[in-house]
N, C-alpha and C positions, 0 to 999 in steps of 0.2 A: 504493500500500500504506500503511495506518494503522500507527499508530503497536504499536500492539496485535497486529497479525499480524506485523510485522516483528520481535518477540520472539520470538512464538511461532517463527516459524521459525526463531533461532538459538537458541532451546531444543530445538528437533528437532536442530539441526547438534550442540549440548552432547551430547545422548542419547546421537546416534550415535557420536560420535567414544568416550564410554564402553563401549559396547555392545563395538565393535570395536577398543579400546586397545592390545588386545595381535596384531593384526595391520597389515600397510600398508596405508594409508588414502592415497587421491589427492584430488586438488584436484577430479578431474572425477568421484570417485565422494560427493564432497561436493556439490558440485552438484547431481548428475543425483539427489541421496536429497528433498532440494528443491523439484525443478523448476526452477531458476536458471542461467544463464551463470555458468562460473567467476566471471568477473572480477564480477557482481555478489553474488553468493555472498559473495565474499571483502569486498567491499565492507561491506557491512553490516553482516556478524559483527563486523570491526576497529570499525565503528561503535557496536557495542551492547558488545561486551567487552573493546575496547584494544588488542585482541593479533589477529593474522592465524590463520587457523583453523592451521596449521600452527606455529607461536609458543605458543599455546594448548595444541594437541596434546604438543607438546612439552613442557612445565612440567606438564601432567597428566599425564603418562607418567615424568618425573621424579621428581614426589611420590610418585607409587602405587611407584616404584624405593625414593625413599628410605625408604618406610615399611617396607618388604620387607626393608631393609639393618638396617635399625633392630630390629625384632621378630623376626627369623628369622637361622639361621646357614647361608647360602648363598654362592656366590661367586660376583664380581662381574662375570664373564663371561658367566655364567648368567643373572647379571638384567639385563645389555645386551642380550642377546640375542632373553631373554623381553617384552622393552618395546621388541624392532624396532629400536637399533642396531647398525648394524653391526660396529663391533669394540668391544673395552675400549678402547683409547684416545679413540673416538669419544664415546662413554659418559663416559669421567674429564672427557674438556673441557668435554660440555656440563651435565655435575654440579656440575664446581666453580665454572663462571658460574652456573651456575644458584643455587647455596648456598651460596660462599665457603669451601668443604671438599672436598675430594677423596672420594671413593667410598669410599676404602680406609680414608681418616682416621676418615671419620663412624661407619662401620660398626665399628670400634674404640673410636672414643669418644662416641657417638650426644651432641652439643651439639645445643642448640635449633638450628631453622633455620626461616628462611621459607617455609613450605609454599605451592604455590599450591592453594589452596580456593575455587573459585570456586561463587557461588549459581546457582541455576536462573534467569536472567534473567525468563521469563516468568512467573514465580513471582513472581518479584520486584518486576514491572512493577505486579502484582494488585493486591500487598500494599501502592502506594502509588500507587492509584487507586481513589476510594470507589464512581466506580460500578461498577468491575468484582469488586465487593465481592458477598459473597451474604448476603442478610440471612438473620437467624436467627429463629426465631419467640419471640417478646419474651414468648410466656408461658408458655414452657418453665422448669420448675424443673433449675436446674443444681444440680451435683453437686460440693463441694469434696472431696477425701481427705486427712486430717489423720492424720500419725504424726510420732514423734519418734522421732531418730534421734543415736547417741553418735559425735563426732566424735572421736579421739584426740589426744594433739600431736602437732604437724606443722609442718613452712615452708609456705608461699604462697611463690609465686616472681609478682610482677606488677609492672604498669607503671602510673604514676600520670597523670592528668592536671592539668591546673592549678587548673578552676575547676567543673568536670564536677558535673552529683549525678545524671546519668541517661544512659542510652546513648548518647541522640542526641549529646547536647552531649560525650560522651566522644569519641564518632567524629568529631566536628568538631575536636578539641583534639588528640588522639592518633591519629585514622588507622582505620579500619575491618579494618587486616590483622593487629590481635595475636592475635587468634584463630589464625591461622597458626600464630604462634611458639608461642602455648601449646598446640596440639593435636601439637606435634611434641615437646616434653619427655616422653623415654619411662616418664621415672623416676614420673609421673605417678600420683598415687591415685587420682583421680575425673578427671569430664573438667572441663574450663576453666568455670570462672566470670564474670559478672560481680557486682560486690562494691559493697554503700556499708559502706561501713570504721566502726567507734567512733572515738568522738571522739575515744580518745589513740592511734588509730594514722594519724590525717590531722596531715603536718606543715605548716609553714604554709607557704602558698601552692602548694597540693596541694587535687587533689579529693576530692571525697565520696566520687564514683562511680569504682571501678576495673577493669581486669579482670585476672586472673592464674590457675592451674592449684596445688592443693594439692600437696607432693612430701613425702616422710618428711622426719625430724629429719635424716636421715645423707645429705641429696642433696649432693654436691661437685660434681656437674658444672659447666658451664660458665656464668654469669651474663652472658645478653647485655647489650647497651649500653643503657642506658636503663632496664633493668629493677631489681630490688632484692628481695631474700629475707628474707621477716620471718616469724618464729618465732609459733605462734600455739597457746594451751594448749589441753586437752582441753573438749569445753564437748558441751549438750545443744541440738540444733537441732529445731526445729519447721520441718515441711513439709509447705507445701500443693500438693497437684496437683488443677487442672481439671482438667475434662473434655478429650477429643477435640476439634479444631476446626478446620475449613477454614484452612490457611495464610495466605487472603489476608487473614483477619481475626482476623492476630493480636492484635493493638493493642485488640479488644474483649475477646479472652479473657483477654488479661492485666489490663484493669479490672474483669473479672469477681474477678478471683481476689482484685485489690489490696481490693475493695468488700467480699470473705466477711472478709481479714484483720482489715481495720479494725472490724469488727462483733461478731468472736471473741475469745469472752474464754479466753486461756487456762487460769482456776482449773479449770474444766469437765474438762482431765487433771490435776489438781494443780499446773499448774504457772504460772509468771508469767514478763512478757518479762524481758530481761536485755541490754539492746540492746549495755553496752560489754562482753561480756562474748565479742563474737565479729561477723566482719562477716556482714553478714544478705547471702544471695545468690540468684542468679538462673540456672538454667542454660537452654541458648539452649531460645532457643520453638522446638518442633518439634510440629507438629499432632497426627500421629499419638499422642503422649505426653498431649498437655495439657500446660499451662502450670504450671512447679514454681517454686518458691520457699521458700526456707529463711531462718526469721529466732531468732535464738538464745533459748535460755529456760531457769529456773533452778526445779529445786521448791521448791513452797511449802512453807515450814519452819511445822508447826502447833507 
C-alpha cells in the first residue's frame, strides 16, 4: 500500500468514527468498514494520527461533549450518556484528563481549553503533495470580492511567537494546536484569526505573525499560559474573498488573492491602507469559502 491510499483509508476510519460518534463503535467494526485485520487497522491509523482509533474516538467524542457543555444548558449525565459513557463518573475522569477541568467546572465557567480538532488527513496528504494537486486552467479570469467592513473595540486574546511573519514559520515556533484553544473561547466575536500585528503592537523579540480569536472589551475569563489580551480600537477593514477552490491547492488560491491585493488601489472606494492602524488578518483557508483576508484602511480625507 502507497503512501496515498494509506491516508485515504484512515480518512475513511476519521469519516466513520464521525458519522457514528454518538453510538458504540468496535475495533472489529472499524476494521471490517476497511477491509483490514484489527490489528493492522489499528496499526496504521496510530501511524498517520498518533493516537489509537479508540484514543482518537475518545478526544473526539470529548470535544463534540465539551462544546455541548459550553453552548447549551444540559446536564452532565445526559451528555455522558449521549457521547457512549457509561456513567458520570466515567465521563468527569476522562474530561478532566482530557482538559484539566472537571465537566461541572467548565460548564460553569466555560475557560479556554485544548480542543482536539483534528484535519482530514487525506486532505491533508493532497494539500502537501504537488502532484496530487489539480491544476486549474491558467486562463481562467478569477474573481476577487472586495467590501469593507467596521470592526468595533474589542481584546484579541493571542499567543505570540518569536521570530514568525507567516504560518509556517508560526507553527514551527509555536505548535500547530492554538487553533484548538482559540476555537474553544466561547466569549468569542468572530472565529480565530491568524494576525501580522503593527509595528507598535510587536514587542521585541516577538513575531510578526500571530494567531489569537477577537472577544469584547468586558471578557474576564480565564487567560491561558502563554497567551496575552491586548485591547484593540475600533478601525475600518478591507476584505478580500476569492473564489471557491479545491482544498488541495490552497497555497495557489491564496497567491491568487495576495497578487489582486498588491495591485488594488484602494482610492477606487475612497479609501487608503492604514497598516498601524489594526493587524491585517487571515481566517483559515477553507475551499468551499474562498480565501479571505482583511487588511485595515482609513478614508481618504478630501
Amino acid at each position: 500500500m502507497n503512501s496515498a491510499e494509506t491516508y485515504k483509508v484512515v480518512q475513511d476510519l476519521q469519516e466513520y468514527m464521525e458519522q457514528y460518534l454518538y453510538k458504540s463503535i468496535t475495533l472489529k467494526e472499524l476494521a471490517t468498514w476497511v477491509g483490514y485485520s484489527p490489528w493492522h487497522m489499528s496499526r496504521i491509523f496510530k501511524e498517520v494520527t498518533g493516537k489509537t482509533p479508540f484514543d482518537y474516538l475518545r478526544a473526539l467524542r470529548l470535544t463534540k461533549a465539551a462544546l455541548l457543555l459550553r453552548d447549551k444548558e444540559t446536564k452532565i449525565i445526559d451528555v455522558a450518556l449521549d457521547f457512549v459513557f457509561d456513567s458520570h463518573e466515567g465521563f468527569t475522569r476522562a474530561f478532566s484528563k482530557e482538559f484539566g477541568v472537571s465537566p461541572h467546572k467548565y460548564s460553569k465557567t466555560t475557560p479556554p481549553i485544548q480542543l482536539f480538532l483534528p484535519s482530514k488527513v487525506y486532505n491533508t496528504y493532497k494539500m502537501l503533495h504537488k502532484e496530487e494537486r489539480i491544476m486549474r486552467d491558467e486562463n481562467k479570469t478569477k474573481s476577487v470580492f472586495v467590501q469593507v467592513i467596521e470592526r468595533p473595540a474589542r481584546k484579541v486574546l493571542l499567543k505570540r511567537g518569536f521570530k514568525a511573519e507567516d504560518y509556517w514559520a508560526y507553527c514551527e515556533e509555536v505548535g500547530c494546536d492554538i487553533w484548538a484553544v482559540l476555537s474553544s473561547v466561547k466569549e468569542a466575536l468572530y472565529e480565530p484569526i491568524g494576525m501580522w500585528l503593527p509595528k507598535h503592537l510587536i514587542r521585541p523579540g516577538t513575531s510578526l505573525y500571530v494567531q489569537g480569536v477577537e472577544v469584547p472589551l468586558t471578557y474576564a475569563n480565564t487567560i491561558p499560559e502563554g497567551y496575552e489580551l491586548l485591547e484593540l480600537p475600533p478601525c475600518s477593514m478591507m476584505v478580500f474573498q476569492g473564489e471557491p477552490y479545491e482544498d488541495e491547492i490552497f497555497s495557489e488560491a491564496i497567491g491568487e488573492v495576495w497578487e489582486h491585493i498588491n495591485r488594488f488601489h484602494p482610492q477606487t472606494y475612497g479609501y487608503e491602507w492604514d497598516s498601524e492602524a489594526a493587524p491585517r488578518f487571515q481566517l483559515a483557508p477553507m475551499g468551499y469559502r474562498g480565501y479571505i483576508e482583511a487588511r485595515p484602511v482609513k478614508k481618504v480625507i478630501k
